[in-house]
N, C-alpha and C positions, 0 to 999 in steps of 0.2 A: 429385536434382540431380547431377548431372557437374562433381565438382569440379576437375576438371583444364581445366573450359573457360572463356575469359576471359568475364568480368563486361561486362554490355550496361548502358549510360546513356540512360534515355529521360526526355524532356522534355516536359511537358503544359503549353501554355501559351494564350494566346489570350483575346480579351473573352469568350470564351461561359462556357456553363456547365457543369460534367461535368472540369474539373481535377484534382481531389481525387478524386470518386467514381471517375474513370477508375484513379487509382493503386490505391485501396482494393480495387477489382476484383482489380485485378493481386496487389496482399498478397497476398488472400484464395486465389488461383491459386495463389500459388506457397506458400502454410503449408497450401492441401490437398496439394499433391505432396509436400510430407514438407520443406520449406525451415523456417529459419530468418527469422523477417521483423521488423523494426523501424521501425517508423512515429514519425519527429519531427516534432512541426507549430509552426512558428516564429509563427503567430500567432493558431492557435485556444487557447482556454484556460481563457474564463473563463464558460462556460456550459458545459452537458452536451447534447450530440445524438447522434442516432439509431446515428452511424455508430462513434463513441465508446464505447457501451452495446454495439453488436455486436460490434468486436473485442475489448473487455475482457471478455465473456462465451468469444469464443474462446481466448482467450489462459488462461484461468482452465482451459482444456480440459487442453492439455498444454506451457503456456509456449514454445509455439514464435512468435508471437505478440504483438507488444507496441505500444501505443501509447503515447503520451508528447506530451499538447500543453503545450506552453513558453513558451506565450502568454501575453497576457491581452487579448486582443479585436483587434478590425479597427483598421488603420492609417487613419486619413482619407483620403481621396484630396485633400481641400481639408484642408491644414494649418491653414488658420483656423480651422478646427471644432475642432482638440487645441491644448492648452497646451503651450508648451516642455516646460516639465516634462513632463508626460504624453507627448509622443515621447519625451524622455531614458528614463524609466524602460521604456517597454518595448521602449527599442534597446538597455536592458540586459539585459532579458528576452532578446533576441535573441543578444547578448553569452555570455550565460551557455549557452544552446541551443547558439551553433555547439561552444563548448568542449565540450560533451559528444558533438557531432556527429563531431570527430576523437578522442575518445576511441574512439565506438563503431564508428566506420568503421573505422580501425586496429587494431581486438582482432582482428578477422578472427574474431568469433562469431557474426557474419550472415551469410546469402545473399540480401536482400534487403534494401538501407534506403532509405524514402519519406523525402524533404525537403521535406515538406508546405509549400508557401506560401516558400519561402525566395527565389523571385523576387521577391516583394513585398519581402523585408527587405534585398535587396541593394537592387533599385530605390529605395528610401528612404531611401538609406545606413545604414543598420542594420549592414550584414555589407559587406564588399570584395569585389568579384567575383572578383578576384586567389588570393585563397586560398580562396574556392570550388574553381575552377580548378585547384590545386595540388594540394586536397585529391584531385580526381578523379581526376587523373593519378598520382598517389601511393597511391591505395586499393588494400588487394590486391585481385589482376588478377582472380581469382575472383569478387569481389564486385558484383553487380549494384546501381545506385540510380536511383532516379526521383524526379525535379525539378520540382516543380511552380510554381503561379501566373503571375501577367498578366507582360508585362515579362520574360521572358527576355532574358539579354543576348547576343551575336553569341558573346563570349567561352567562353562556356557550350555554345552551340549548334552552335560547331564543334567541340568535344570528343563529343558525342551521337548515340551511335549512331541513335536516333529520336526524331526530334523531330514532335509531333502540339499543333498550333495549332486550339483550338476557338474557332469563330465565332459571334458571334453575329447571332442574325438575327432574333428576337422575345424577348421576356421578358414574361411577365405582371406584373413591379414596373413595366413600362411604361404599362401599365394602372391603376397603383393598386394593384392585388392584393400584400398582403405575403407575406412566405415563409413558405411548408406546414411546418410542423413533419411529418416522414418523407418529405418532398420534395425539400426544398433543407436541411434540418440537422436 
């Protein structure tokens, strides 16, 4: 990596599917070119998947490599289904995440950090978009990040160098069929 060349912000967002796997792609891209890469997931957490098990087997390679979910499960999209309580604590969960998230952005020890799902946690009030935003504009210039989940906000998406909106257009849970373990987690 040419570190003398400014840090690109890309955004993955959209109803579809391929959010996440599209970043992880990207990690994986840039920790084989010899990069530095950091993966924070603001609301995966409290189960183990596929894609979890492959970076931390990478990362165990030569710690170029890391991932970090800070979660502990899906947000409801129908609040009725979570207890106050149960938002509160994992908008602390969220809470605690971004603090480490301007930690690690500002050491300037990455050349690559995923912000796994963190449109969810803005759109939820979890995080203020505000100092999303801040933080962007404020990262050293070197530093590339990708932005993931549903709900991107304008604020966001005018700071980003690429912003790619996946659609959806079939699902097999439309069907009934639940999700493939090495499929969709």
């Amino acid at each position: 990596m040419n570190r003398s060349q400014p840090g690109l912000v890309l955004i993955n967002t959209g109803t579809g599917k391929g959010k996440t796997t599209a970043a992880l792609g990207t990690a994986i891209r840039a920790w084989g070119d010899g990069q530095k890469v950091l993966i924070l997931q603001f609301i995966k957490g409290a189960w183990k998947y596929g894609e979890l098990k492959a970076i931390e087997t990478l990362g165990k390679a030569d710690g170029r490599i890391e991932i970090r979910p800070m979660g502990d499960g899906f947000v409801f999209h129908n609040k009725d289904k979570e207890s106050e309580e149960e938002f509160q604590r994992k908008t602390a969960l969220a809470k605690e995440a971004w603090d480490m998230v301007k930690q690690e952005v500002m050491s300037d020890a990455w050349d690559l950090i995923v912000l796994d799902e963190i449109n969810y946690a803005i759109h939820f009030g979890m995080l203020d978009v505000k100092d999303v935003g801040s933080l962007i504009q404020e990262r050293p210039k070197r530093l590339n990040m990708i932005l993931t989940g549903r709900y991107a906000r304008e604020e966001l998406i005018d700071l980003a160098d690429t912003v790619t909106e996946m659609t959806l257009v079939k699902h097999a849970f439309q069907k009934g069929i639940r999700a493939r373990k090495g499929i969709e987690f």
